[in-house]
LOFI-926918 format. One record per atom (N, C-alpha, C): residue number from 1; atom name; x, y, z. Coordinates in pm, 1 decimal, decimal comma, padded with zeros to 6 digits. Each point is the difference from the previous one (the first is absolute). Example, Ala and Ser with C-alpha at 12.3 -4.5 7.8 and 13.67 -1.06 7.14 Angstrom:
2
+-----+-------+----------+----------+----------+
: num : atomo :        u :        v :        w :
+-----+-------+----------+----------+----------+
:   1 :     N :  01319,0 : -00569,0 :  00780,0 :
:   1 :    CA : -00089,0 :  00119,0 :  00000,0 :
:   1 :     C :  00090,0 :  00120,0 :  00000,0 :
:   2 :     N : -00035,0 :  00105,0 : -00072,0 :
:   2 :    CA :  00082,0 :  00119,0 :  00006,0 :
:   2 :     C : -00077,0 :  00109,0 :  00073,0 :
+-----+-------+----------+----------+----------+
//
This chain:
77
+-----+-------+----------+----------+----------+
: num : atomo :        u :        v :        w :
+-----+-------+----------+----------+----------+
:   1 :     N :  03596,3 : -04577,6 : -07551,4 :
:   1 :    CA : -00029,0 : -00139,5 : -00027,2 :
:   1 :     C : -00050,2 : -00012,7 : -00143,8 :
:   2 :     N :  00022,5 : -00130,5 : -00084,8 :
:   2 :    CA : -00016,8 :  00023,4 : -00115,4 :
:   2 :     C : -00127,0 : -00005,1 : -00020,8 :
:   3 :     N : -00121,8 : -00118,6 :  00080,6 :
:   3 :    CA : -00100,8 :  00027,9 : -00012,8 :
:   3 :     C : -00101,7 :  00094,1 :  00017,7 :
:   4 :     N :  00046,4 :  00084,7 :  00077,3 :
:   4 :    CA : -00055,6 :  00178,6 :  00022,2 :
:   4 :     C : -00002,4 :  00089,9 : -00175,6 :
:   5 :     N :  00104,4 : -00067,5 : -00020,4 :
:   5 :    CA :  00038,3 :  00077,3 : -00200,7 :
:   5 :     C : -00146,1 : -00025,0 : -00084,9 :
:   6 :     N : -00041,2 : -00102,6 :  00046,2 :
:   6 :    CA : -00142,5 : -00062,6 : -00087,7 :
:   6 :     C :  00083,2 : -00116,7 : -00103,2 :
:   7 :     N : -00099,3 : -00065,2 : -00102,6 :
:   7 :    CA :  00096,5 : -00099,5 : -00080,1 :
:   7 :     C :  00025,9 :  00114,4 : -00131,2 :
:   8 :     N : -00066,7 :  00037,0 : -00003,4 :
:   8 :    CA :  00024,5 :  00103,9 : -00155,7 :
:   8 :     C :  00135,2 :  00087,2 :  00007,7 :
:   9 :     N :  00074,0 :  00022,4 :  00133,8 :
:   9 :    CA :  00125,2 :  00004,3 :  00010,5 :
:   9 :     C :  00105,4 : -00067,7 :  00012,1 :
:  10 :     N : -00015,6 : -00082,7 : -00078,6 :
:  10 :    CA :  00046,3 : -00223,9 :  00028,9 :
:  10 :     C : -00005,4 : -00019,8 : -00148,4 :
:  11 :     N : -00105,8 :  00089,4 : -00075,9 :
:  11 :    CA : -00011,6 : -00065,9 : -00134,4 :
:  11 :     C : -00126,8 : -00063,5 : -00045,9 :
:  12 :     N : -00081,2 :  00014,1 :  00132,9 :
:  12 :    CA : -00155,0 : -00084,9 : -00018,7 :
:  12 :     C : -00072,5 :  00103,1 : -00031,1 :
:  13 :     N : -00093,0 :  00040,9 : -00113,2 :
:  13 :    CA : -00039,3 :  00138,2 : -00022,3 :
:  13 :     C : -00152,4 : -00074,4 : -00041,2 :
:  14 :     N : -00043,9 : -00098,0 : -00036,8 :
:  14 :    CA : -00100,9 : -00038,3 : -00025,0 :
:  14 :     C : -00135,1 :  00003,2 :  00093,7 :
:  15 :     N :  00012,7 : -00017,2 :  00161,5 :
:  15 :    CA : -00045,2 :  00027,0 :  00054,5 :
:  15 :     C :  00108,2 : -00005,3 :  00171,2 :
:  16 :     N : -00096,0 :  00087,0 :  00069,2 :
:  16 :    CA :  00085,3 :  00031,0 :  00121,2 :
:  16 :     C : -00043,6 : -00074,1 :  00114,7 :
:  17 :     N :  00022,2 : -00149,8 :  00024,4 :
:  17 :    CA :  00028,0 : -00089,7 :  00103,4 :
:  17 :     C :  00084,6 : -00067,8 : -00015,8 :
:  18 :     N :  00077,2 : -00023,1 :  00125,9 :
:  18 :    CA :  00081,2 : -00131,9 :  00051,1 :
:  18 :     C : -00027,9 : -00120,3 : -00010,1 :
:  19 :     N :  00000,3 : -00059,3 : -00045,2 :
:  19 :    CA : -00018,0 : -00149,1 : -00009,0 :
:  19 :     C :  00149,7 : -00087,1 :  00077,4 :
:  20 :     N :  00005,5 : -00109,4 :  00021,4 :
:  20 :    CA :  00097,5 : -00054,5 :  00064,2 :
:  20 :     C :  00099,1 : -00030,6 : -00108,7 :
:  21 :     N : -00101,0 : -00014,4 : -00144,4 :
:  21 :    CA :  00128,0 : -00054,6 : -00050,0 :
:  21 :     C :  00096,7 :  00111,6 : -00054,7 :
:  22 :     N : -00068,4 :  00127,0 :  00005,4 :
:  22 :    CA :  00062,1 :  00140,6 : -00043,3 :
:  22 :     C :  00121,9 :  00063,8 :  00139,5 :
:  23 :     N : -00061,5 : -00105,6 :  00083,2 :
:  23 :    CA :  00089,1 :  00071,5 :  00161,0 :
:  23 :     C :  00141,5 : -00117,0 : -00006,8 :
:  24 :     N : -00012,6 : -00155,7 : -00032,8 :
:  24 :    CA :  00094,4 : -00032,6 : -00019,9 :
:  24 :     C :  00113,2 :  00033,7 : -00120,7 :
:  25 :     N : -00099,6 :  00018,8 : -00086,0 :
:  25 :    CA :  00121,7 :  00030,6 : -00149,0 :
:  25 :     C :  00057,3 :  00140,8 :  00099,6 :
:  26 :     N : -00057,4 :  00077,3 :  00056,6 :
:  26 :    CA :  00086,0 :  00121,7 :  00017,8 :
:  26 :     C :  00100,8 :  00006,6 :  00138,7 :
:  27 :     N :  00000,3 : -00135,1 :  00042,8 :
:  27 :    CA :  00073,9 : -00011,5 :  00111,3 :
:  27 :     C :  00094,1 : -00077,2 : -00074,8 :
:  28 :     N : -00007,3 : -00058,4 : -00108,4 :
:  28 :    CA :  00109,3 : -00070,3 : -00052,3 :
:  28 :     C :  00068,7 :  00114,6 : -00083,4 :
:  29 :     N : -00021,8 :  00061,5 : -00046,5 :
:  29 :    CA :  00007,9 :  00195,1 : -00092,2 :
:  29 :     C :  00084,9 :  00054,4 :  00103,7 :
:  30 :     N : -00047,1 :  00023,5 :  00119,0 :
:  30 :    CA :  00052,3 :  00085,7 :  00064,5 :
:  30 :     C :  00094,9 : -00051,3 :  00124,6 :
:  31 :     N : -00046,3 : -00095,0 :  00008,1 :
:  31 :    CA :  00158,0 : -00033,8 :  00160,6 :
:  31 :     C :  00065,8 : -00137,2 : -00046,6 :
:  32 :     N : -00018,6 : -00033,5 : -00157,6 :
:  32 :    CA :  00037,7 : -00121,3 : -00020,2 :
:  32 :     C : -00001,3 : -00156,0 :  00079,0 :
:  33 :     N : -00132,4 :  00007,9 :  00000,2 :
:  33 :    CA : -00022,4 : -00158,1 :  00112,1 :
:  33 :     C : -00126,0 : -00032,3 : -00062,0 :
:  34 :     N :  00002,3 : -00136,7 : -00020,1 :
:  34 :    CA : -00113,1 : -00066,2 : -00068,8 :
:  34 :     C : -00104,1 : -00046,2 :  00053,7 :
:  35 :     N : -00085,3 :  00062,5 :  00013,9 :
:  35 :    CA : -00212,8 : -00064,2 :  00122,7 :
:  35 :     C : -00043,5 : -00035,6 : -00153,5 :
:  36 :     N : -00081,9 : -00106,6 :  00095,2 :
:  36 :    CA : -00103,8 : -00086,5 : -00080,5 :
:  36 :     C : -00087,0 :  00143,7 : -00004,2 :
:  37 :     N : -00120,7 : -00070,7 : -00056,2 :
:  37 :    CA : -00122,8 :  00118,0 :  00022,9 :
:  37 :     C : -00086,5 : -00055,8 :  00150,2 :
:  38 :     N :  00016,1 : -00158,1 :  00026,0 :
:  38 :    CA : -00027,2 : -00000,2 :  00135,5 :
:  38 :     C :  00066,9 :  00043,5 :  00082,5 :
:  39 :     N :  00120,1 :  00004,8 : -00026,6 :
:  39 :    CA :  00100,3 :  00068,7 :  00119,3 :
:  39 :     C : -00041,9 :  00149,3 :  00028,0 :
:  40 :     N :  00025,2 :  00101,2 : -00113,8 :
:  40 :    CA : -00029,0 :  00062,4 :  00012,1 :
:  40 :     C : -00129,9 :  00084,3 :  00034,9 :
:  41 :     N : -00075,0 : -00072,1 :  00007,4 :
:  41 :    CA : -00129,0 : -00032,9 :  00052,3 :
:  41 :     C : -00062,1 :  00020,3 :  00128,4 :
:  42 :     N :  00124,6 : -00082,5 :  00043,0 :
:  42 :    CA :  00031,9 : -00034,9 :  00177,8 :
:  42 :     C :  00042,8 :  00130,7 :  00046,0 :
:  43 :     N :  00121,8 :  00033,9 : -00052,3 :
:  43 :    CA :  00078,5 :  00082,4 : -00002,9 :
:  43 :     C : -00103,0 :  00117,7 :  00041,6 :
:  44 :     N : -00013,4 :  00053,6 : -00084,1 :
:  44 :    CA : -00155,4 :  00127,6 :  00016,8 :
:  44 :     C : -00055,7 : -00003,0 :  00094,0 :
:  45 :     N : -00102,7 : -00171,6 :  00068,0 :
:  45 :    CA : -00040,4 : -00009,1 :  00081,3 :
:  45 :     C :  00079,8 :  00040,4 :  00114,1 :
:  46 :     N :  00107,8 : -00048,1 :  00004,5 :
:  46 :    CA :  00038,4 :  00042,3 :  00158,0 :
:  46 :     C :  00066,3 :  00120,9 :  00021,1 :
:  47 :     N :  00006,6 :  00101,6 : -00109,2 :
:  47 :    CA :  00033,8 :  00101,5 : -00002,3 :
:  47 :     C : -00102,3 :  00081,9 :  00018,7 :
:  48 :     N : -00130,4 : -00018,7 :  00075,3 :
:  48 :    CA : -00157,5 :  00054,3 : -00014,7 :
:  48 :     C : -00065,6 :  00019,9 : -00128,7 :
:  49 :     N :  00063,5 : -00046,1 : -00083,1 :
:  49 :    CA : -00138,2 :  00038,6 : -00139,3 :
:  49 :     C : -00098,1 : -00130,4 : -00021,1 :
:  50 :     N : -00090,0 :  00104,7 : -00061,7 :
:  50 :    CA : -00069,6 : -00091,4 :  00017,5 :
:  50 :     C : -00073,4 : -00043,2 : -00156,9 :
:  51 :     N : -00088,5 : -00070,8 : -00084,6 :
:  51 :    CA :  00003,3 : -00028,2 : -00084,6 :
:  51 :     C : -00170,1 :  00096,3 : -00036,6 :
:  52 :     N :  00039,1 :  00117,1 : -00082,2 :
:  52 :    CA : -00171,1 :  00054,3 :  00004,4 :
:  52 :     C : -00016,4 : -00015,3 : -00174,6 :
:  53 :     N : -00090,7 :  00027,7 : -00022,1 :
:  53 :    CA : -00089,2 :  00026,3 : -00155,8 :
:  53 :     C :  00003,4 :  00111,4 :  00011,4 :
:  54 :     N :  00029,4 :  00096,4 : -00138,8 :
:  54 :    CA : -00020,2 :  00154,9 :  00013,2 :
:  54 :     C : -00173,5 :  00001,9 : -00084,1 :
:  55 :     N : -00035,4 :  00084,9 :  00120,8 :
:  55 :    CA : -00145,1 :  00070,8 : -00089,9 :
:  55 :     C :  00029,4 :  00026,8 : -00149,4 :
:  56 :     N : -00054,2 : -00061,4 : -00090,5 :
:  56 :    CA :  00007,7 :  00074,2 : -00168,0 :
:  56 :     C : -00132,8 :  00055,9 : -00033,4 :
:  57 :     N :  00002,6 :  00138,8 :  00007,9 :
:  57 :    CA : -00116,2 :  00071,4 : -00054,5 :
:  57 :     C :  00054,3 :  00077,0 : -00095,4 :
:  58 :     N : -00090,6 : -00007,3 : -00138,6 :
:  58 :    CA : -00031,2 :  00080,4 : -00123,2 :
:  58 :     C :  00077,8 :  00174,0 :  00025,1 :
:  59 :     N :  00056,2 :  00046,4 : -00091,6 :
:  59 :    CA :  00037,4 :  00117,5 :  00026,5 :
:  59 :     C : -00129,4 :  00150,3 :  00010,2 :
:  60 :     N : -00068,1 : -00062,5 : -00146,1 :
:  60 :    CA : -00161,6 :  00066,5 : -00005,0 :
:  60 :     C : -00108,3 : -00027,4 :  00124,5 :
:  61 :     N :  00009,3 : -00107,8 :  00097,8 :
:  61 :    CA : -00117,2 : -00046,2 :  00053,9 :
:  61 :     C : -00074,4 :  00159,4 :  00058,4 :
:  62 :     N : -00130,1 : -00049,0 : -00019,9 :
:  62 :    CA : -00085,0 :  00142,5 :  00047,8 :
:  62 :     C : -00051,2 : -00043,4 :  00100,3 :
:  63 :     N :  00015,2 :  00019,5 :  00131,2 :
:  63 :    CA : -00051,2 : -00080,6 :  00089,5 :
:  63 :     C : -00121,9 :  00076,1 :  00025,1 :
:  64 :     N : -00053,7 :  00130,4 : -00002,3 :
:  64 :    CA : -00123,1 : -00027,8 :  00003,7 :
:  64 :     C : -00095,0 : -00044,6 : -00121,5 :
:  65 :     N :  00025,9 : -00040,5 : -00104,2 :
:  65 :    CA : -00065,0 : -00112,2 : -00061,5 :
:  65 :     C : -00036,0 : -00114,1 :  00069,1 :
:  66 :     N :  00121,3 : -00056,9 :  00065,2 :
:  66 :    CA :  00014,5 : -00134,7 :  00040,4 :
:  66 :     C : -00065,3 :  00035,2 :  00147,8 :
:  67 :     N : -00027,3 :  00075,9 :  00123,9 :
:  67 :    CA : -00112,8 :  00026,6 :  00048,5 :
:  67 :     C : -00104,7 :  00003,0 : -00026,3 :
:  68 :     N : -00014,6 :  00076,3 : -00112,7 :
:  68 :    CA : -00162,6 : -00043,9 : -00098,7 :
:  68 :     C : -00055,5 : -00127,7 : -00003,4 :
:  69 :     N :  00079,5 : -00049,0 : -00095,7 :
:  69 :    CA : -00015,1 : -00152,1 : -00010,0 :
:  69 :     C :  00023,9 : -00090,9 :  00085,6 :
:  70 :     N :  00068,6 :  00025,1 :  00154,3 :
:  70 :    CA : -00001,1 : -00089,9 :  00115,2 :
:  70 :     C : -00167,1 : -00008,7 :  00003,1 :
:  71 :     N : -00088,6 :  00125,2 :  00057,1 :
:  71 :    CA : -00103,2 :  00065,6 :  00046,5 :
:  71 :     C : -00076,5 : -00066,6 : -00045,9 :
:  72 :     N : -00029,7 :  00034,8 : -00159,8 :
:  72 :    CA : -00078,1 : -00054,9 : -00099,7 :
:  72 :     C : -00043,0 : -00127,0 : -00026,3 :
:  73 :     N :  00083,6 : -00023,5 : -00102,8 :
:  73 :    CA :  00047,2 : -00114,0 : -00010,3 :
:  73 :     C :  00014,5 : -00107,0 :  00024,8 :
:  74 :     N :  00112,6 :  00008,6 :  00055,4 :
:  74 :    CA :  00009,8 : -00125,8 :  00099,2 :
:  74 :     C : -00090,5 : -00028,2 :  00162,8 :
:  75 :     N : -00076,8 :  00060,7 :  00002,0 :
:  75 :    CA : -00165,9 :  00001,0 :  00112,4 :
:  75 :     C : -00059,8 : -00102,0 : -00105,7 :
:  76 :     N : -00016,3 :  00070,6 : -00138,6 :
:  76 :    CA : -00148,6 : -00116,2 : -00026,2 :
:  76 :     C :  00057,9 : -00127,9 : -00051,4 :
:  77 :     N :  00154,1 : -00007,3 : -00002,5 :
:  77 :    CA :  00055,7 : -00138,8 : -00018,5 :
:  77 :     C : -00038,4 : -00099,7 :  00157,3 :
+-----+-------+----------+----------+----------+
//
């Protein structure tokens, strides 16, 4: 399936989510048929997907820093 490829195998290299309007341009790319971005939208929906936010965390994050500063910190806030 093409969406299993990720978009950066589509040509989207900037970052790696689906968006609807990246799922219609590539249904019009690839089986030649034209979805809105609501259509395609729909489309997804009833195909079980579902619409998520990807976690974006820092490549450096030190999480036990950021334990530290949960602890710390953010207590005497």
């Amino acid at each position: 399936m093409y969406l299993e490829q990720g978009p950066a195998a589509h040509g989207w290299v900037e970052d790696q989510v689906w968006t609807a309007s990246r799922v219609a341009t590539l249904i019009g790319l690839k089986l030649h048929v034209s979805y809105s971005v609501s259509g395609a939208t729909r489309l997804m929906h009833r195909l079980g997907f579902s619409p998520q936010v990807p976690a974006r965390r820092v490549a450096e994050r030190d999480e036990q820093a950021v334990t530290v500063w949960n602890e710390a910190t953010w207590a005497e806030v």
